[in-house]
BALOBA-1460 file (C-alpha; in Angstrom, 3 decimals):
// residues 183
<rec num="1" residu="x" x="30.968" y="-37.811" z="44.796"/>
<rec num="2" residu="x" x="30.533" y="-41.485" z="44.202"/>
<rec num="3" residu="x" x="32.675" y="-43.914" z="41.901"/>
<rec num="4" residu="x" x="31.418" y="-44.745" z="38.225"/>
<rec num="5" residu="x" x="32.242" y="-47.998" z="39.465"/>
<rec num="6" residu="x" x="30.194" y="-48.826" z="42.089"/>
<rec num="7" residu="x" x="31.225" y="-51.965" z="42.926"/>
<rec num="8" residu="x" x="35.369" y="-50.419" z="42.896"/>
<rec num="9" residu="x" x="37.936" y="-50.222" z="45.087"/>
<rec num="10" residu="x" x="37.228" y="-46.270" z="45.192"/>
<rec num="11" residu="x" x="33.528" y="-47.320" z="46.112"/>
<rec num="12" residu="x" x="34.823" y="-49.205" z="49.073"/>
<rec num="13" residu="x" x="37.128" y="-47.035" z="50.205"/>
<rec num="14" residu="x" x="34.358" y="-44.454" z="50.477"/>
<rec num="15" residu="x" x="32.137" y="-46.909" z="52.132"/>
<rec num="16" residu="x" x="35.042" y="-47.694" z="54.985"/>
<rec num="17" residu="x" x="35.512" y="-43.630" z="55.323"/>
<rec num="18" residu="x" x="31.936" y="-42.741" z="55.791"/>
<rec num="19" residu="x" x="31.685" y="-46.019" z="58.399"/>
<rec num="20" residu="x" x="35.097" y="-44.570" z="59.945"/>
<rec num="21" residu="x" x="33.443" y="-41.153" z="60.574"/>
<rec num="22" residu="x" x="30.158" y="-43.024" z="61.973"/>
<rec num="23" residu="x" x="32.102" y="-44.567" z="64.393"/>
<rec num="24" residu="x" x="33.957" y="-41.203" z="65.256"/>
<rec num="25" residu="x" x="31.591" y="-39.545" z="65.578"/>
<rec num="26" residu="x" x="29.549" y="-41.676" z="68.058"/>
<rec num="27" residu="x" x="32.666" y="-42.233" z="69.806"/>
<rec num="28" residu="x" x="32.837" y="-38.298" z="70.605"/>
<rec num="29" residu="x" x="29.164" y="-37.324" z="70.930"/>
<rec num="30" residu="x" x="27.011" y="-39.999" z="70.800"/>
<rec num="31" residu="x" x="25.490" y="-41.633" z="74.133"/>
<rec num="32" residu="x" x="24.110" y="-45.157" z="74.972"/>
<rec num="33" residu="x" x="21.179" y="-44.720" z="77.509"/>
<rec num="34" residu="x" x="19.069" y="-47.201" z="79.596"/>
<rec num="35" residu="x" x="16.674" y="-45.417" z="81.990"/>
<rec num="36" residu="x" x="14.090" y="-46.536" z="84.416"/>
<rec num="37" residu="x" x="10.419" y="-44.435" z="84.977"/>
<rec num="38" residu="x" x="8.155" y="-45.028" z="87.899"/>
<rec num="39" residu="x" x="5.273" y="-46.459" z="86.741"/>
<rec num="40" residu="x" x="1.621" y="-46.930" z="88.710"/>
<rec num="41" residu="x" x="0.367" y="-50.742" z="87.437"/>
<rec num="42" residu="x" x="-3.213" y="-51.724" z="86.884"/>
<rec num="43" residu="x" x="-5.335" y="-53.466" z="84.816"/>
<rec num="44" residu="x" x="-4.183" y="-53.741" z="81.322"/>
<rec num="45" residu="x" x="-0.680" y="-52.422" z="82.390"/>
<rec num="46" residu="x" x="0.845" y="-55.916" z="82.243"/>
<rec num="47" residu="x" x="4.284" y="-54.206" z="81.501"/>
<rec num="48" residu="x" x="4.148" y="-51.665" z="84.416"/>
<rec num="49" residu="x" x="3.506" y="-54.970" z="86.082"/>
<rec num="50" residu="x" x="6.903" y="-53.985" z="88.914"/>
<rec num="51" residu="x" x="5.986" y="-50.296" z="88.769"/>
<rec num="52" residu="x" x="8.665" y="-49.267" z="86.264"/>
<rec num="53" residu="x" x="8.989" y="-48.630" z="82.690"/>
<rec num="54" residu="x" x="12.570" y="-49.249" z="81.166"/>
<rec num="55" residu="x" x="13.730" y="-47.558" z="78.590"/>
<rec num="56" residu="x" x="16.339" y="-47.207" z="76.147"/>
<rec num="57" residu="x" x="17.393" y="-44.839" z="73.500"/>
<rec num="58" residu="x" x="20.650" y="-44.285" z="71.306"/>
<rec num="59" residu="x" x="21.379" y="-40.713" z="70.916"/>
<rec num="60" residu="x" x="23.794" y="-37.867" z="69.564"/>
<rec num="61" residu="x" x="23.394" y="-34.533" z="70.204"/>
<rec num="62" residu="x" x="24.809" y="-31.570" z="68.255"/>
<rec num="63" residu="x" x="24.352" y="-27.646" z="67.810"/>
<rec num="64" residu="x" x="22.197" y="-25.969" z="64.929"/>
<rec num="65" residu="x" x="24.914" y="-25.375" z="62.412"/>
<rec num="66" residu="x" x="26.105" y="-29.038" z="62.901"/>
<rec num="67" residu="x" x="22.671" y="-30.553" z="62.121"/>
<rec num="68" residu="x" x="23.795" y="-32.114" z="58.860"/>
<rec num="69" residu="x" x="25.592" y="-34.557" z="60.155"/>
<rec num="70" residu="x" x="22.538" y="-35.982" z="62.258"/>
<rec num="71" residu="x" x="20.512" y="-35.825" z="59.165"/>
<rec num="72" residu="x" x="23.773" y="-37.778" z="57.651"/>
<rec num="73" residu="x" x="23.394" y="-40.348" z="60.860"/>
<rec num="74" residu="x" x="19.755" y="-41.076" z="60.663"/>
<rec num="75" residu="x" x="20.333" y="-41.968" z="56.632"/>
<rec num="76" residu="x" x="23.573" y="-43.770" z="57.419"/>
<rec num="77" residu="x" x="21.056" y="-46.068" z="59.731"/>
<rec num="78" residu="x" x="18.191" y="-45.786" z="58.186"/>
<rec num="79" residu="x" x="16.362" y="-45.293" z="61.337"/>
<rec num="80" residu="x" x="15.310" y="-42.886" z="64.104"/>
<rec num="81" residu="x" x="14.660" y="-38.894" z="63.916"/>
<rec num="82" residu="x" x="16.784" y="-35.605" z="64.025"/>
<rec num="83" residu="x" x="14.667" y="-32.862" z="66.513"/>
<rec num="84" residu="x" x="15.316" y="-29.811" z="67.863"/>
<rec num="85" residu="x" x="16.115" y="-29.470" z="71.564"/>
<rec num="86" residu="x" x="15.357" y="-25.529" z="72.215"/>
<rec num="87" residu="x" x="17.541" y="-24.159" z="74.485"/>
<rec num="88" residu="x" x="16.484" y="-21.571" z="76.601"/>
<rec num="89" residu="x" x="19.837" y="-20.488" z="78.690"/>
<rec num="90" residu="x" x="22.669" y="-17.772" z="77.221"/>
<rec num="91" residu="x" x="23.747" y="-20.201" z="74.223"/>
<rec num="92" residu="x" x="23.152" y="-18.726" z="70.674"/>
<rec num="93" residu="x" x="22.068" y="-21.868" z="68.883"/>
<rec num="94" residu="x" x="19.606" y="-24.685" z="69.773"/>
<rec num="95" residu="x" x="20.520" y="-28.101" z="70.036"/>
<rec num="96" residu="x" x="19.465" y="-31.061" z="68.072"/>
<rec num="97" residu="x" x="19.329" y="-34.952" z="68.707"/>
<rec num="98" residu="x" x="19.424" y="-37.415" z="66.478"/>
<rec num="99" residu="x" x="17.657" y="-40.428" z="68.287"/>
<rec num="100" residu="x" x="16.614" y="-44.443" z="67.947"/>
<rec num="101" residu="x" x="13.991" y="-45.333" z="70.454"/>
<rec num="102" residu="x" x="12.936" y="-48.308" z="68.903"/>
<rec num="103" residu="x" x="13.851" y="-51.470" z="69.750"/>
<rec num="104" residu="x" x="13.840" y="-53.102" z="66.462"/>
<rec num="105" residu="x" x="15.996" y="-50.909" z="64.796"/>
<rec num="106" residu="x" x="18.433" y="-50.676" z="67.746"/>
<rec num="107" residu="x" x="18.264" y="-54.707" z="67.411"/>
<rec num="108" residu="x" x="18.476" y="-54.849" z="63.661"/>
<rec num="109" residu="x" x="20.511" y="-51.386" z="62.758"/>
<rec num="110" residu="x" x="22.263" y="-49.895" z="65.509"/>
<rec num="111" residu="x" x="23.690" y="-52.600" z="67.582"/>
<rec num="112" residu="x" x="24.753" y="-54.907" z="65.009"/>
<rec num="113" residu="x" x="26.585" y="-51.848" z="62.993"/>
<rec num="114" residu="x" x="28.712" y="-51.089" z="66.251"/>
<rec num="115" residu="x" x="29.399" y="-55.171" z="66.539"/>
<rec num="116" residu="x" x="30.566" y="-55.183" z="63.648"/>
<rec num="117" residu="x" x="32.775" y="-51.594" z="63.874"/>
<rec num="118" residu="x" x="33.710" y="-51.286" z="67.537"/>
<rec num="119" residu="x" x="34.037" y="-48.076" z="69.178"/>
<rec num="120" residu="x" x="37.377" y="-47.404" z="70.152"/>
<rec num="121" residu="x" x="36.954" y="-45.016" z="73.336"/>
<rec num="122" residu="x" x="35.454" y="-45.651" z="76.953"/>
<rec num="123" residu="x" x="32.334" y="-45.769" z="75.206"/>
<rec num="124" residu="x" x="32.442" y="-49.164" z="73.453"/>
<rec num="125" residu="x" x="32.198" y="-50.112" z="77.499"/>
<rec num="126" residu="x" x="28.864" y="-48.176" z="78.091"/>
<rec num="127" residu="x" x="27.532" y="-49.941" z="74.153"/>
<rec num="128" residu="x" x="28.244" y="-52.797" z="75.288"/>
<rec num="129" residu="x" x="26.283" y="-52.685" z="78.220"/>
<rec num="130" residu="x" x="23.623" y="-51.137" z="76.491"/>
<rec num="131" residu="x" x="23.098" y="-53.694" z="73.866"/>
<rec num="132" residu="x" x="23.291" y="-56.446" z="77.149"/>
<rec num="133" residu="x" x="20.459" y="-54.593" z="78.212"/>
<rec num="134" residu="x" x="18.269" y="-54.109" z="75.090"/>
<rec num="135" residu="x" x="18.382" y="-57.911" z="74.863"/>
<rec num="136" residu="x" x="17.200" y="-58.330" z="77.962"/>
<rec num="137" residu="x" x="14.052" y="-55.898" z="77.098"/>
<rec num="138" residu="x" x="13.499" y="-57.812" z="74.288"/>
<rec num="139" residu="x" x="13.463" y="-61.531" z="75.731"/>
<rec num="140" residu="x" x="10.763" y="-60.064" z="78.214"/>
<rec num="141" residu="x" x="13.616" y="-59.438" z="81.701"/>
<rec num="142" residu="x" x="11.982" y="-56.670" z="82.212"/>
<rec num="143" residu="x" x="8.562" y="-58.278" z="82.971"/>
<rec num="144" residu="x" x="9.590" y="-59.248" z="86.472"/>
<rec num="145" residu="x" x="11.775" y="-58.009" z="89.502"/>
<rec num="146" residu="x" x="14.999" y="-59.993" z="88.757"/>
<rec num="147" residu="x" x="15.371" y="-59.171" z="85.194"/>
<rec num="148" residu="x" x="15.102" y="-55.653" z="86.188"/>
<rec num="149" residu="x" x="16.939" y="-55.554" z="89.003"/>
<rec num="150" residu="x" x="19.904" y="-57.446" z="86.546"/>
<rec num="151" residu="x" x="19.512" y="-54.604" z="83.559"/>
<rec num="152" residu="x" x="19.616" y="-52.285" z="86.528"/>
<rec num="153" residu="x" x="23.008" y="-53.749" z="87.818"/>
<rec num="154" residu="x" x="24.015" y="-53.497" z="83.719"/>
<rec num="155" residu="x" x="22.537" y="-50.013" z="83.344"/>
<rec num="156" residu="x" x="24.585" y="-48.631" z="86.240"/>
<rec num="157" residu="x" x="27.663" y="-49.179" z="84.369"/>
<rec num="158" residu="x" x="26.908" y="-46.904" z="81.664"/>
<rec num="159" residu="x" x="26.595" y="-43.788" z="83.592"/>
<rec num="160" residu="x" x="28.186" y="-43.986" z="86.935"/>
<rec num="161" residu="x" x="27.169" y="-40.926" z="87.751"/>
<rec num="162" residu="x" x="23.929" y="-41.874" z="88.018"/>
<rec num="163" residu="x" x="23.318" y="-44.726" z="90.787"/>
<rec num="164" residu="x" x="20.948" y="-47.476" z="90.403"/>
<rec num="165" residu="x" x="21.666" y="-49.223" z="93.918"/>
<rec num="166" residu="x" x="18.419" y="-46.680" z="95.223"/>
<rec num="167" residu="x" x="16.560" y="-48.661" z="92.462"/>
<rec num="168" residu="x" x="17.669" y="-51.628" z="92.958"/>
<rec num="169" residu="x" x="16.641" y="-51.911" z="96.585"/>
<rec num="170" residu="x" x="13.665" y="-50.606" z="95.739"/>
<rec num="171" residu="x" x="13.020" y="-53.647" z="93.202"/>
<rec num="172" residu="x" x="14.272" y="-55.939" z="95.902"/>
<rec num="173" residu="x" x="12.599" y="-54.837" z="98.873"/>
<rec num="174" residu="x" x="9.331" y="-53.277" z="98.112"/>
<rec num="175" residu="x" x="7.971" y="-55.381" z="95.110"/>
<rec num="176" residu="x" x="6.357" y="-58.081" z="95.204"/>
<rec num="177" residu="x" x="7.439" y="-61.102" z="93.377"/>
<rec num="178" residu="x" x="5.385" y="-60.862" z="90.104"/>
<rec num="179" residu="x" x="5.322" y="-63.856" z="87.517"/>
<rec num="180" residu="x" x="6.781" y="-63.662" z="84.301"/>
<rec num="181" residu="x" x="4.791" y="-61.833" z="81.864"/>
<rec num="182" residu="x" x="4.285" y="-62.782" z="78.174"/>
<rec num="183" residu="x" x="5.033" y="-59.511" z="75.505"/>
C-alpha cells in the first residue's frame, strides 16, 4: 500500500524497506556466477577464438510456493526471467530461478544497484568479483588468453569449490597466443 504522497517521507521509507529486503534476500539466496564452456573455434567464431565461452549470470533460486518473490525481484530490476527448474528427486515442489544473463542489464541494473547497497555477508566478496569480471567481458578480456586466464584467476574466488587452476593451465599451456579481437 503506497503513500498518497508519493514523493513523502512514508514513500521513502517504503522505498529503503523494499531495497533492504532486495539486498536480504540476495544476501541469503542469491548467487554471483562466472563460468567457462569449452568451445571448438572456426570460421566466424571470432569469440570462441581461445576455445572457451565465458559466461556469467546473476541468479536466485527459490521453491514453488516462494515464487512471488522472484517475480517481485525481476520487477524490482526490471530485468531478467523467473523459470521453473523441475525437479525430479524426492522433493515435493519444483524450484524456480530468477536469472540476468545479459550483460547490459547486469552492467546497467544489477551491478550498479548492489554498488550502491552493498551486501553485507561473504557474498559482497564473490559480487565483487563478479562485477570485476563482467567488466572484463565487456572491454573485450575475454577475446584473448590473458584476459581469460585473469577473469579465471577472479572467477576462482567466487566459488572455491570449484578450481580454475585446471583451466588456467590449460589457457597457458595449450593455446596459442591469439590477437586481440574486436566485439
Amino acid at each position: 500500500m503506497g503513500s498518497e504522497n508519493p514523493d513523502g517521507a512514508d514513500n521513502q521509507q517504503e522505498r529503503l524497506v523494499r531495497i533492504g529486503w532486495v539486498v536480504g534476500f540476495v544476501d541469503g539466496e542469491g548467487c554471483f556466477s562466472i563460468g567457462f564452456v569449452r568451445q571448438g573455434g572456426g570460421s566466424g567464431r571470432n569469440g570462441y577464438a581461445i576455445g572457451y565461452q565465458v559466461t556469467h549470470e546473476f541468479v536466485v533460486v527459490q521453491g514453488a510456493r516462494s515464487k512471488h518473490a522472484l517475480d517481485e525481484l525481476a520487477g524490482f530490476f526490471g530485468a531478467g526471467q523467473v523459470a521453473v527448474n523441475r525437479r525430479s528427486d524426492d522433493h515435493r515442489e519444483d524450484m524456480y530461478r530468477f536469472v540476468v544473463r545479459k550483460r547490459s542489464d547486469l552492467l546497467e541494473k544489477v551491478i550498479p544497484f548492489f554498488e550502491l547497497h552493498p551486501l553485507q555477508t561473504s557474498k559482497a566478496h564473490d559480487f565483487d568479483c563478479f562485477a570485476r569480471c563482467v567488466r572484463l567481458i565487456a572491454q573485450g578480456r575475454h577475446l584473448d588468453r590473458n584476459g581469460m586466464i585473469e577473469i579465471a584467476e577472479i572467477a576462482e574466488q567466487i566459488n572455491r569449490r570449484k578450481s580454475r587452476r585446471d583451466l588456467i593451465r590449460i589457457l597457458r599451456d595449450h593455446t596459442p597466443d591469439t590477437p586481440r579481437l574486436a566485439g
